[in-house]
C-alpha positions as CSV (number, residue, x, y, z in Angstrom):
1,X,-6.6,-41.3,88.3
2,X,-5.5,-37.4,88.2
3,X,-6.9,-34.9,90.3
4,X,-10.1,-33.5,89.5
5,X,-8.4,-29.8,89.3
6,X,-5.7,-31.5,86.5
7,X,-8.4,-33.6,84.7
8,X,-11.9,-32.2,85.3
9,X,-13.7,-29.3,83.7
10,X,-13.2,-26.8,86.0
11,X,-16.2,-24.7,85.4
12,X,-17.8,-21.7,86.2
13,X,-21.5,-21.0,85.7
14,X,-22.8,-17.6,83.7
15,X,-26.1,-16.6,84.2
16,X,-26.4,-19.8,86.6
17,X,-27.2,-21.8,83.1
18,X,-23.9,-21.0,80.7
19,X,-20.6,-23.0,81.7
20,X,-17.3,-20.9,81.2
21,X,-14.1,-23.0,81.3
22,X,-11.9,-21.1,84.1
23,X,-8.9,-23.0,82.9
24,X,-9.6,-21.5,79.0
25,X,-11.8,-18.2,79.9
26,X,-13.9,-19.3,77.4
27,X,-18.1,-20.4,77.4
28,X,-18.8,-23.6,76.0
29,X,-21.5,-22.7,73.9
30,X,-22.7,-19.2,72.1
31,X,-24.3,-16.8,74.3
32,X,-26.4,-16.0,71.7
33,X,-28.1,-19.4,71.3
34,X,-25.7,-22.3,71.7
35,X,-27.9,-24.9,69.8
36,X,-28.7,-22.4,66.9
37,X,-24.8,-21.9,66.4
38,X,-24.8,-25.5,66.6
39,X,-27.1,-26.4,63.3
40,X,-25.2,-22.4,61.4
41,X,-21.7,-23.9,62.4
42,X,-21.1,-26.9,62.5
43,X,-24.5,-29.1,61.1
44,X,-25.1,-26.7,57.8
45,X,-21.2,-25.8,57.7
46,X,-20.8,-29.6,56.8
47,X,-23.6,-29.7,54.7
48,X,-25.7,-32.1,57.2
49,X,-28.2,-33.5,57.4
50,X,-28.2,-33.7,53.8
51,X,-24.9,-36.2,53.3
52,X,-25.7,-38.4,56.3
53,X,-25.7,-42.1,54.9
54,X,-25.6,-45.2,57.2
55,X,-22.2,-45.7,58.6
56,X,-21.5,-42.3,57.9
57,X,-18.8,-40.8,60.3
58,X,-18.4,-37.3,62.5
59,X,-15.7,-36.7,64.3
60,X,-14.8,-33.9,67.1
61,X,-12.3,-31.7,68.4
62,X,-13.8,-30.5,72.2
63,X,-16.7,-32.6,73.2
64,X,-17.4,-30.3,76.1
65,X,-21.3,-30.5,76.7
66,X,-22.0,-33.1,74.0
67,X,-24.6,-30.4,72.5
68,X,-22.7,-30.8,68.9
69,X,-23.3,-34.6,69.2
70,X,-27.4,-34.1,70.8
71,X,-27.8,-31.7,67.8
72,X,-26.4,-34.6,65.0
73,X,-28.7,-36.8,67.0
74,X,-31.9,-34.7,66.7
75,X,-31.4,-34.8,62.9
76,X,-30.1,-38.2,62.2
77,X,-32.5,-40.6,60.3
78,X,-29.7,-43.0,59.9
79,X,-27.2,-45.6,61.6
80,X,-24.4,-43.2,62.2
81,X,-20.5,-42.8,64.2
82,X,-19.5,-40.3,66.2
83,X,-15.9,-39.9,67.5
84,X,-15.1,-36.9,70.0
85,X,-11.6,-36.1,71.3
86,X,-11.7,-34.2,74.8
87,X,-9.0,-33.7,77.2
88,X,-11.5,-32.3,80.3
89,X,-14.7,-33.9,80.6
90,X,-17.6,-32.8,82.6
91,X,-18.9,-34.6,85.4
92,X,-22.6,-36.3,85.0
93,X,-24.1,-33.4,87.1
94,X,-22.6,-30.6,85.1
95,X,-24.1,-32.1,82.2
96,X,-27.3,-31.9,83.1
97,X,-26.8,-28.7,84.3
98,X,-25.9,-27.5,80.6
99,X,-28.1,-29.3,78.8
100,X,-31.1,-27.5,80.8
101,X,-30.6,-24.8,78.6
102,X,-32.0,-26.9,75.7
103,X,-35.6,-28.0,77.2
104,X,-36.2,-29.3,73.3
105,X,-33.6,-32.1,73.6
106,X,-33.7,-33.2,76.8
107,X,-35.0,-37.0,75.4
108,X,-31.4,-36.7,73.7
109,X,-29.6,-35.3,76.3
110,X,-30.9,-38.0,79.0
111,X,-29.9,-40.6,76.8
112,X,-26.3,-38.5,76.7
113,X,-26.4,-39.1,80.3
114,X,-27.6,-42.6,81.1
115,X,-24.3,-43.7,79.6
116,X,-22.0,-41.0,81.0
117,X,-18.8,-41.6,82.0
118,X,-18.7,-44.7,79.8
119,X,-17.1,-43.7,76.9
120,X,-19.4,-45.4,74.4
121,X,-23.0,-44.4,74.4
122,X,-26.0,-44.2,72.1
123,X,-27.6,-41.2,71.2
124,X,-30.4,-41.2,69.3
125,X,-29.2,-43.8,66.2
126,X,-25.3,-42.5,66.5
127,X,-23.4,-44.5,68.6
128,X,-20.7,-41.9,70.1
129,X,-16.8,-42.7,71.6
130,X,-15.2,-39.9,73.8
131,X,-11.9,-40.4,74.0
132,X,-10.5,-38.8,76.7
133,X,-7.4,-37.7,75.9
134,X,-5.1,-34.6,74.9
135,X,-6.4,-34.8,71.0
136,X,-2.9,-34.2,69.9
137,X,-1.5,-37.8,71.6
138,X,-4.7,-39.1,70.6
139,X,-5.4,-38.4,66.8
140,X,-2.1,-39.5,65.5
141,X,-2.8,-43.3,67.1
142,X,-6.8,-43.0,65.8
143,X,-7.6,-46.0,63.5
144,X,-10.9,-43.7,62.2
145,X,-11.4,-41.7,59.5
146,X,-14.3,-39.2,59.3
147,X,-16.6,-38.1,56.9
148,X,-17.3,-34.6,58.6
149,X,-15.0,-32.8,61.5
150,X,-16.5,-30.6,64.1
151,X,-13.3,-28.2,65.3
152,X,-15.0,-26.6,67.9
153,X,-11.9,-26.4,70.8
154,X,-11.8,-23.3,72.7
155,X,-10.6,-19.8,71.1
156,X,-7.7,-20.3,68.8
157,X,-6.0,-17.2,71.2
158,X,-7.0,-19.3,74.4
159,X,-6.8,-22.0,73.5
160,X,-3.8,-22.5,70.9
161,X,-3.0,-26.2,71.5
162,X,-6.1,-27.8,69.5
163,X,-5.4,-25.2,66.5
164,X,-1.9,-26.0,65.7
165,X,-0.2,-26.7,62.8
166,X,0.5,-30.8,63.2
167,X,-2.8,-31.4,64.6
168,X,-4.9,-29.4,61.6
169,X,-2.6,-32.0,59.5
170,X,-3.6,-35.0,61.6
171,X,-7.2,-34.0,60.9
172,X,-6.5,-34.2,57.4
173,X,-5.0,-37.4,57.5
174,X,-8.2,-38.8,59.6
175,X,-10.4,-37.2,56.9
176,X,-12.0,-39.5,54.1
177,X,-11.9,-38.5,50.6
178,X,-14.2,-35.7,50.0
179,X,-14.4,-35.5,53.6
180,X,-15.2,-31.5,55.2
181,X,-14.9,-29.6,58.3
182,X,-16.4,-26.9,60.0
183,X,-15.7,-24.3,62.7
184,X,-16.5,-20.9,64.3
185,X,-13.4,-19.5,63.9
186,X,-11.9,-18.0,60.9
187,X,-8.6,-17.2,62.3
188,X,-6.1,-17.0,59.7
189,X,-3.3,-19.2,61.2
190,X,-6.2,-21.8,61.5
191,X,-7.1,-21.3,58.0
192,X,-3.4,-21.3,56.5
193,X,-2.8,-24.6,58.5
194,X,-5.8,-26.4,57.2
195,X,-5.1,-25.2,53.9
196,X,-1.3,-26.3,54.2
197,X,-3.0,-29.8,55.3
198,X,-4.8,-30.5,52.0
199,X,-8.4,-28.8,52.8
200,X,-10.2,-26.4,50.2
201,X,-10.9,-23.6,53.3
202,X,-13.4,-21.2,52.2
203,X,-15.2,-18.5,54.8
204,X,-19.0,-18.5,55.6
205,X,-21.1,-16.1,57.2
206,X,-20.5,-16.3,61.1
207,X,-23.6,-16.6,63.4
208,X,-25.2,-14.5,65.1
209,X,-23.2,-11.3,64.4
210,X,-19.8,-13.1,64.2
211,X,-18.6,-12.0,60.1
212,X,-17.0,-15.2,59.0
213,X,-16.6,-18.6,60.2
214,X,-14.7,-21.4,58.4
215,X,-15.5,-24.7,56.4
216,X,-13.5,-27.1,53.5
217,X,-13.3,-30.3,51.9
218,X,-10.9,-32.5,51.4
């Protein structure tokens, strides 16, 4: 097992409710309403819940505090998969410290929980994997193919590694036809690379201020 300052979270706390990554310099969720962001960015950015269909598949880049999965959950009135690459997971304890923040699903969230640090759980009616892994030794040797990608790593600029060329192209490759993504960022590097990969990118209104995020299809 690594050492919990090589393989942990490594956290500090913002307004005693907001986790900031010390190793990325980067909050885990919006300051302006992490949840909210949750449903702009990465829910309606996929065009969800409308295309969920039993069996269908999300899949993750950053798992962090599992809000992106608890928010899929809250919405989901079908058999569904979630798959959720993370490199740094949090302990059971700073969980539950982040999802206080979001009173509205803590049924959800406990659920999150009860199964944590197993790396299958149930959620609501998606049955989630975490693989805990650096995402770009990881994707490549995936079997999965999703429906809908989350990219929701750290900042492109702090966090380079889960925006790079190769890996954008090994989300493509895990991508179903007619498959989409989202993300918060509409960095231009990001862009070009999913673009190179085979996406259609297109920006979307940002939330909360932010002018543009990012979305595509397949």
């Amino acid at each position: 097992m690594q050492r919990p300052d090589q393989s942990s979270a490594d956290l500090d706390w913002r307004e005693g409710a907001i986790p900031v990554s010390r190793r990325f310099d980067d909050p885990y969720f919006s300051l302006n309403g992490g949840l909210d962001e949750t449903r702009h960015v990465f829910l309606a950015g996929n065009n969800l819940p409308a295309r969920l269909r039993p069996g269908f598949h999300v899949a993750e880049l950053g798992f962090g505090t599992g809000l992106n999965l608890l928010a899929l959950a809250q919405v989901a009135t079908v058999p569904m998969r979630f798959t959720s690459f993370e490199a740094f997971p949090m302990s059971p304890d700073e969980l539950a410290r982040a999802h206080a923040a979001f009173p509205e699903l803590a049924p959800l969230a406990a659920q999150l929980r009860d199964g944590w640090p197993g790396r299958r759980l149930t959620v609501g009616l998606v049955e989630a994997e975490i693989v805990e892994a650096d995402a770009r030794q990881a994707l490549p040797a995936w079997a999965g193919r999703a429906d809908a990608w989350f990219l929701d790593g750290f900042s492109p600029a702090k966090n380079p590694e889960l925006w790079g060329e190769a890996l954008m192209a090994e989300v493509a490759r895990h991508t179903a036809p007619g498959g989409t993504f989202a993300t918060y960022t509409a960095a231009g590097h990001v862009r070009r690379a999913l673009a190179a990969a085979g996406f259609q990118v297109a920006r979307a209104p940002g939330f909360a201020g932010k002018r543009h995020m990012s979305r595509g299809q397949l």
